[in-house]
DSSP file (Angstrom, degrees, kcal/mol; ACC not computed):
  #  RESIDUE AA STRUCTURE BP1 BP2  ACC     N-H-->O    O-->H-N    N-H-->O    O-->H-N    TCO  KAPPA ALPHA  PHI   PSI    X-CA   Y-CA   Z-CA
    1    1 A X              0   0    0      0, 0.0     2,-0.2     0, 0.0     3,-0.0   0.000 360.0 360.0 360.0 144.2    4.9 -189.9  -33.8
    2    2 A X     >  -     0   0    0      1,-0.1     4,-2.7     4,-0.0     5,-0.4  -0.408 360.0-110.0 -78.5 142.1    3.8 -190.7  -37.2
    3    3 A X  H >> S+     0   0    0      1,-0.2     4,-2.6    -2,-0.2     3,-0.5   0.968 119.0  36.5 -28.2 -80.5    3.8 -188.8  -40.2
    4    4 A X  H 3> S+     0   0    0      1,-0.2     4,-2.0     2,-0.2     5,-0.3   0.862 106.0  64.1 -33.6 -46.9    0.1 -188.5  -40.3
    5    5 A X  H 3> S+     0   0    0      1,-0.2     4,-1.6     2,-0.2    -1,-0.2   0.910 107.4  47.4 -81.5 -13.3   -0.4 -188.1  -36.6
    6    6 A X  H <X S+     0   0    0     -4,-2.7     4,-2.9    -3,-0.5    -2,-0.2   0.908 104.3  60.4 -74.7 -36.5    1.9 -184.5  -37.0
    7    7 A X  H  X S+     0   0    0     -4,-2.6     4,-4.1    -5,-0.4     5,-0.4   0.924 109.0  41.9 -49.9 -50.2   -0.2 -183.4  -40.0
    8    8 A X  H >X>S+     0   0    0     -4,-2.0     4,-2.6     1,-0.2     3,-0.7   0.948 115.6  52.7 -64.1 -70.8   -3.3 -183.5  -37.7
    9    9 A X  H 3X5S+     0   0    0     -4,-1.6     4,-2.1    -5,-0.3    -2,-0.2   0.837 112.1  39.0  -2.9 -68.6   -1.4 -182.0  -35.2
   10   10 A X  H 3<5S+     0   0    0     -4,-2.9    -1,-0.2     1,-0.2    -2,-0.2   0.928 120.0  48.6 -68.5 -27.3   -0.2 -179.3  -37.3
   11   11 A X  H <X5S+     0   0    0     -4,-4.1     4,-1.7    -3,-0.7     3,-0.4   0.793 109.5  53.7 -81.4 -18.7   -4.0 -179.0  -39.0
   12   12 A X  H  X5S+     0   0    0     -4,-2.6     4,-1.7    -5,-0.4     5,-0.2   0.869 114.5  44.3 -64.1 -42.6   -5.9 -179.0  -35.4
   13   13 A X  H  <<S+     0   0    0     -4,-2.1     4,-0.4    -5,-0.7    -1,-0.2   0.567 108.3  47.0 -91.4   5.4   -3.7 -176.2  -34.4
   14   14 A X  H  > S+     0   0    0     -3,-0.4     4,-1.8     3,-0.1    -2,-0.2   0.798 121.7  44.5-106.5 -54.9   -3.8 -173.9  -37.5
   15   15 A X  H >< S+     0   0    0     -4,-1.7     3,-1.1     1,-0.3    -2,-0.2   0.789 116.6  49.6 -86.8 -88.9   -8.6 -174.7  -37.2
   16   16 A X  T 3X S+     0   0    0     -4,-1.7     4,-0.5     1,-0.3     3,-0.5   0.474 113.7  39.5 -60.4 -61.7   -8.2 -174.1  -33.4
   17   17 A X  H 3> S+     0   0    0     -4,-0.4     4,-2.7     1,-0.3     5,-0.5   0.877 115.9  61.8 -55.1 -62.3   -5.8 -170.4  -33.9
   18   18 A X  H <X S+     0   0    0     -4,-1.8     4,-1.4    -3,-1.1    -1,-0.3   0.733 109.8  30.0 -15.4 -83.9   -8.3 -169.9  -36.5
   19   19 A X  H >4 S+     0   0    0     -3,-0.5     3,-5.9     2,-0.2     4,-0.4   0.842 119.5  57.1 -40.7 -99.7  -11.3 -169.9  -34.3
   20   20 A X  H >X S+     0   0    0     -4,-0.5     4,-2.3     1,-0.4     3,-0.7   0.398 106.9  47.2  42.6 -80.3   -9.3 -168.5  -31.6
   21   21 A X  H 3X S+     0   0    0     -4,-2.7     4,-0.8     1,-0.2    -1,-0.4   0.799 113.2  51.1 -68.0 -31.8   -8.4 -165.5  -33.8
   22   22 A X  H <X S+     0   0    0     -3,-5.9     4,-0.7    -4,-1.4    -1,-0.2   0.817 105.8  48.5 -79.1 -18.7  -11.9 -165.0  -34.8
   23   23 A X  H <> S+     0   0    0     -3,-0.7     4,-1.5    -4,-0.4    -2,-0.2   0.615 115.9  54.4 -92.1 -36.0  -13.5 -165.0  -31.4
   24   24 A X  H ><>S+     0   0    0     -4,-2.3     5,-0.9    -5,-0.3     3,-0.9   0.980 107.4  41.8 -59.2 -80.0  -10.6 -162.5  -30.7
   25   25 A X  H ><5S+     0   0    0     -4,-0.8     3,-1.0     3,-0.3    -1,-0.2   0.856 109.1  65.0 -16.8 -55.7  -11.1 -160.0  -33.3
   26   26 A X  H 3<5S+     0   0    0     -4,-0.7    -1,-0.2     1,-0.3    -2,-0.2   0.842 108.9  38.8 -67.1 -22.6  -15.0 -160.3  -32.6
   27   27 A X  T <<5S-     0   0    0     -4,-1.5    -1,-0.3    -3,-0.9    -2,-0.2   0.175 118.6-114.3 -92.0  16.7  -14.5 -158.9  -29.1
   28   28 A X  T < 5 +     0   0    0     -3,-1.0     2,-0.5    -4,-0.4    -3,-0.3   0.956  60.6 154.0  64.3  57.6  -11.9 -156.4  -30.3
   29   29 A X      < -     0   0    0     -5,-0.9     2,-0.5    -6,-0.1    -1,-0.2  -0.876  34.1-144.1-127.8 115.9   -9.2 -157.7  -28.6
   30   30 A X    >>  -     0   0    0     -2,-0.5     4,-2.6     1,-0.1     3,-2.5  -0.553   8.3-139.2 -80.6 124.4   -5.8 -157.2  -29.8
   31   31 A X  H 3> S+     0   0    0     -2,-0.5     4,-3.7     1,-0.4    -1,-0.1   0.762 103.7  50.7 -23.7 -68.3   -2.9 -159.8  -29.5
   32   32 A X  H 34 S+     0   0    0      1,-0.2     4,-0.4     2,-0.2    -1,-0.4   0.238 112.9  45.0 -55.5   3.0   -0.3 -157.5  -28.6
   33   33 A X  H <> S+     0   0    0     -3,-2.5     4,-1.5     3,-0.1    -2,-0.2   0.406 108.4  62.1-112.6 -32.4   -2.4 -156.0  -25.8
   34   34 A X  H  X S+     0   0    0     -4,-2.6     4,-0.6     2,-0.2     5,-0.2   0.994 112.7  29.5 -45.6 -76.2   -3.1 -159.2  -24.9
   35   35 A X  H >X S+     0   0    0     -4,-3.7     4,-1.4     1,-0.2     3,-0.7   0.805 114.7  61.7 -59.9 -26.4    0.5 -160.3  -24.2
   36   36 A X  H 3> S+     0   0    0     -4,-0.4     4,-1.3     2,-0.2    -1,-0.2   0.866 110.2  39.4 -54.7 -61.5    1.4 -156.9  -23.2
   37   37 A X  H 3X S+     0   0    0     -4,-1.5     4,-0.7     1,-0.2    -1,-0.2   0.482 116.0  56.4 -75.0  -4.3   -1.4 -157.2  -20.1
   38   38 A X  H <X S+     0   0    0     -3,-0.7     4,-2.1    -4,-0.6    -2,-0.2   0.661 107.7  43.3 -99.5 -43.8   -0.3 -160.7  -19.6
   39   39 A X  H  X S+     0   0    0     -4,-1.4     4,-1.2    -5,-0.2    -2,-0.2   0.731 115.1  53.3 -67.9 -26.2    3.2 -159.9  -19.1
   40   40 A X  H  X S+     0   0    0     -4,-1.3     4,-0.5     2,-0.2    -1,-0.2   0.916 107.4  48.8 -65.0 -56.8    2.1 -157.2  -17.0
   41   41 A X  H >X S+     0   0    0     -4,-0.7     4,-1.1     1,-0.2     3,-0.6   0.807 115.5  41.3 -38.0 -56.7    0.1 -159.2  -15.0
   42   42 A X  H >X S+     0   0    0     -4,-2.1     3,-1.1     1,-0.2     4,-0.7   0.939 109.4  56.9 -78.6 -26.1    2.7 -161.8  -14.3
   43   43 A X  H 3< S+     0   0    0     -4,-1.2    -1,-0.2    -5,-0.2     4,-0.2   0.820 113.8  45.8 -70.8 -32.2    5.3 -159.0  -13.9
   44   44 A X  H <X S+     0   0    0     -3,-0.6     4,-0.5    -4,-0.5    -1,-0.2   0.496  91.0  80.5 -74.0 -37.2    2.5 -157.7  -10.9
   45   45 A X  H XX S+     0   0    0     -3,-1.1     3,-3.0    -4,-1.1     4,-3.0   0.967  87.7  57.5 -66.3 -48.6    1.8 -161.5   -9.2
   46   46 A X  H 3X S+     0   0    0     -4,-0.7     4,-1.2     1,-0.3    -1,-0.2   0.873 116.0  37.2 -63.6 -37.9    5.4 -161.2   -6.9
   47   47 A X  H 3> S+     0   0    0      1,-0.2     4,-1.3    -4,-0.2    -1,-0.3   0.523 117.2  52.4-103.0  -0.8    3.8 -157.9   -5.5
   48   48 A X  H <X S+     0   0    0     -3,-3.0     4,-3.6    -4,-0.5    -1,-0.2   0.758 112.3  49.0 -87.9 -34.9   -0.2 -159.4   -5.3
   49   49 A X  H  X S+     0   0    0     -4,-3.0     4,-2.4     2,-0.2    -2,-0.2   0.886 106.1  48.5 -82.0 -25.9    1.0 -162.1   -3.5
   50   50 A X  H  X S+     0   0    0     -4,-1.2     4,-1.8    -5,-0.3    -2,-0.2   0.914 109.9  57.6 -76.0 -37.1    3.1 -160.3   -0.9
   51   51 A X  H  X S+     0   0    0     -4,-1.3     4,-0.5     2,-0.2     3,-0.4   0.902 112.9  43.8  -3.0 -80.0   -0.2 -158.0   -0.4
   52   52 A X  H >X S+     0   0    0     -4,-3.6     3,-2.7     1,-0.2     4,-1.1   0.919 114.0  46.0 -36.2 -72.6   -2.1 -161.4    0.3
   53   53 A X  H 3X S+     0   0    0     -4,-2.4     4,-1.8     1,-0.3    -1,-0.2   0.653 109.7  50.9 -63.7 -16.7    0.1 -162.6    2.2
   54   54 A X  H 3< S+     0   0    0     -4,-1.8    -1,-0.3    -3,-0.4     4,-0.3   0.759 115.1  51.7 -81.6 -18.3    0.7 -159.4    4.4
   55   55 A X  H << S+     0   0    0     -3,-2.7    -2,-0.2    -4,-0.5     3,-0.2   0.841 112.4  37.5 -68.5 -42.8   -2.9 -159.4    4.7
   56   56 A X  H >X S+     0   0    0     -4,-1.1     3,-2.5     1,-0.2     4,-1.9   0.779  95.3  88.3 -96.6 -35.7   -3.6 -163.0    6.0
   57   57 A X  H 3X S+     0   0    0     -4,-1.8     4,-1.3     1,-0.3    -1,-0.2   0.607  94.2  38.7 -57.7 -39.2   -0.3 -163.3    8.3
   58   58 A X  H 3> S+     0   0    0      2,-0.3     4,-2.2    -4,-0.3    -1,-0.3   0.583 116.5  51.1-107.5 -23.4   -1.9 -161.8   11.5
   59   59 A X  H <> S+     0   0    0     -3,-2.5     4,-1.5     2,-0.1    -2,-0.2   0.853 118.1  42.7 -71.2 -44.5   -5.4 -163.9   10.7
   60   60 A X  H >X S+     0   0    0     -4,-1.9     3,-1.3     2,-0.2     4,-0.7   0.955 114.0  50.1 -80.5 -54.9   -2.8 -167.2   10.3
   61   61 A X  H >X S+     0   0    0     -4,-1.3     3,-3.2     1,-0.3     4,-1.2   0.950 119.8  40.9 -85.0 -62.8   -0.6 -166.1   13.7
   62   62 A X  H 3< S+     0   0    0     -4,-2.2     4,-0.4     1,-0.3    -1,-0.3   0.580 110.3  48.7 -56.3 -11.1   -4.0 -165.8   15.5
   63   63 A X  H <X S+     0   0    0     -4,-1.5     4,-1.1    -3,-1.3    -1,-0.3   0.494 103.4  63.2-100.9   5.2   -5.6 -168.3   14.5
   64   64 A X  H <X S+     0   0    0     -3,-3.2     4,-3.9    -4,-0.7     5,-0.3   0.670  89.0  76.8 -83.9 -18.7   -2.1 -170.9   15.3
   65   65 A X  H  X S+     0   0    0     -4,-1.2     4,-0.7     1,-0.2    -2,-0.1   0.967 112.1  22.8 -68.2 -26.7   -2.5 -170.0   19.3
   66   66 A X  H  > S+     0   0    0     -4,-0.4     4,-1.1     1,-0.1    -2,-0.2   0.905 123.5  55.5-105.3 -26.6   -5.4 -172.4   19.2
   67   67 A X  H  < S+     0   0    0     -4,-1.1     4,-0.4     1,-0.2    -3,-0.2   0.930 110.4  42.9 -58.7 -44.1   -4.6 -174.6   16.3
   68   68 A X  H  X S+     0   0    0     -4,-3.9     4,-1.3     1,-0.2     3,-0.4   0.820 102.0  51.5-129.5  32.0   -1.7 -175.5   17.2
   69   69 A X  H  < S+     0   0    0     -4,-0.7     4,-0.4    -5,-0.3     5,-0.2   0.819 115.2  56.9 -84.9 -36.5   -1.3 -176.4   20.5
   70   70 A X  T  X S+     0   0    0     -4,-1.1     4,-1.2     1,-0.2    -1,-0.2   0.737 108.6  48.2 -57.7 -12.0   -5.0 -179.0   19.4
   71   71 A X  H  > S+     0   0    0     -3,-0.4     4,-1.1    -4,-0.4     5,-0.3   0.790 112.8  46.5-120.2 -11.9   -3.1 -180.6   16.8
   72   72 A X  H >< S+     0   0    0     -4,-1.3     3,-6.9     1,-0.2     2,-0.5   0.614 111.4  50.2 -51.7-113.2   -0.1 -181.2   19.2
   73   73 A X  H 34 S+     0   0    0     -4,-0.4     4,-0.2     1,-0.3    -2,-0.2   0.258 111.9  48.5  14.0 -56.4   -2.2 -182.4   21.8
   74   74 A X  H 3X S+     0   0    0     -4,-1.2     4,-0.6    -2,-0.5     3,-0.4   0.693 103.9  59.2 -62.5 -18.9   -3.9 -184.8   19.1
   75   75 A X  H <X S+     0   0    0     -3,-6.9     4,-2.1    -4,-1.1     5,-0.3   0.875  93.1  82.0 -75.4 -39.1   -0.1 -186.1   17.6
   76   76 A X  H  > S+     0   0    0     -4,-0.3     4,-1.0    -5,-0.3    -1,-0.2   0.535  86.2  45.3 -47.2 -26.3    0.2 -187.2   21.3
   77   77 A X  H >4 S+     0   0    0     -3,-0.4     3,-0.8    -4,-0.2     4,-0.4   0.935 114.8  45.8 -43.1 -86.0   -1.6 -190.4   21.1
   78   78 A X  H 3X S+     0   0    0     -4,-0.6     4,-1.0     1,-0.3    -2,-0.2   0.682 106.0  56.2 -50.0 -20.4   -0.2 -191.5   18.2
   79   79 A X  H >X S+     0   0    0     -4,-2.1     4,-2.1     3,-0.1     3,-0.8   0.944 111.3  46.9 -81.1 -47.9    3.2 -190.7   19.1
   80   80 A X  H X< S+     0   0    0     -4,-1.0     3,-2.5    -3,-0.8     5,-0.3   0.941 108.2  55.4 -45.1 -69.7    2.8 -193.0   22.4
   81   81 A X  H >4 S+     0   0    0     -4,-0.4     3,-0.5     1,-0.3     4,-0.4   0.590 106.8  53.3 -63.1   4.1    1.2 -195.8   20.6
   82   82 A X  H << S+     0   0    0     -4,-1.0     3,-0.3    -3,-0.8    -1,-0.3   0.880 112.6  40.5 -78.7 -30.3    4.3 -195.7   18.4
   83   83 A X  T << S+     0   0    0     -3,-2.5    -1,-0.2    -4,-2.1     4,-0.2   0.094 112.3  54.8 -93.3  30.5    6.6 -196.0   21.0
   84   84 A X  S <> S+     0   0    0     -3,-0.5     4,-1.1     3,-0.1    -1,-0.2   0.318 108.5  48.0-124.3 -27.6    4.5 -198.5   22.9
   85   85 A X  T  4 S+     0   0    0     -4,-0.4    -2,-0.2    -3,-0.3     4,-0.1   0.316 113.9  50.4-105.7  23.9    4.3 -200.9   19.7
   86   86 A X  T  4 S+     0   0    0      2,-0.1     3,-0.3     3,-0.1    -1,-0.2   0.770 109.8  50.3-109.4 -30.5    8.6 -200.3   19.4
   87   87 A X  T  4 S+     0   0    0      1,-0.2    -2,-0.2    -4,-0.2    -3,-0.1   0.823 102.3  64.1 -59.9 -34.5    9.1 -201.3   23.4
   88   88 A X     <        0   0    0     -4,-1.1    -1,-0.2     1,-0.1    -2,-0.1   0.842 360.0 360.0 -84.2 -30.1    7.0 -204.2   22.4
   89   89 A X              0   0    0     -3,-0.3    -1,-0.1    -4,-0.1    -2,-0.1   0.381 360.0 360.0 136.1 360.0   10.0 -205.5   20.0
């Protein structure tokens, strides 16, 4: 990277937190409550996701007796004509 092409760099990213920080401010919103509710959040996900997933498991079990005995049933072709075109040499 060039001299020049880090100076834009560095000036794109000082205008952008500029806006940034002004559109913040204008909605009241504080930085530190920002990251604070963002750490929170992520700190939150391990126990949102096990939620989901304790939610969906019994919709996913029932809905695999019929899914996936069809998608066997459909590999079954294709597994013959592979072994039909391996007998063949």
């Amino acid at each position: 990277m060039r001299y020049s092409d880090s100076m834009k760099l560095i000036i794109n990213i000082l205008i952008w937190s500029l806006l940034v920080g002004l559109l913040l401010a204008w909605l009241h919103i504080d930085p530190f409550d920002l990251l604070r509710d963002g750490l929170h959040f992520l700190a939150g996900l391990p126990r949102m996701l096990a939620d989901m997933l304790g939610w969906a498991w019994p919709y996913v079990a029932t809905g695999a007796v019929i899914v996936v005995p069809i998608a066997l049933i459909g590999l079954l072709p294709r597994l013959w004509r592979r072994s039909r075109r391996d007998d063949r040499g």
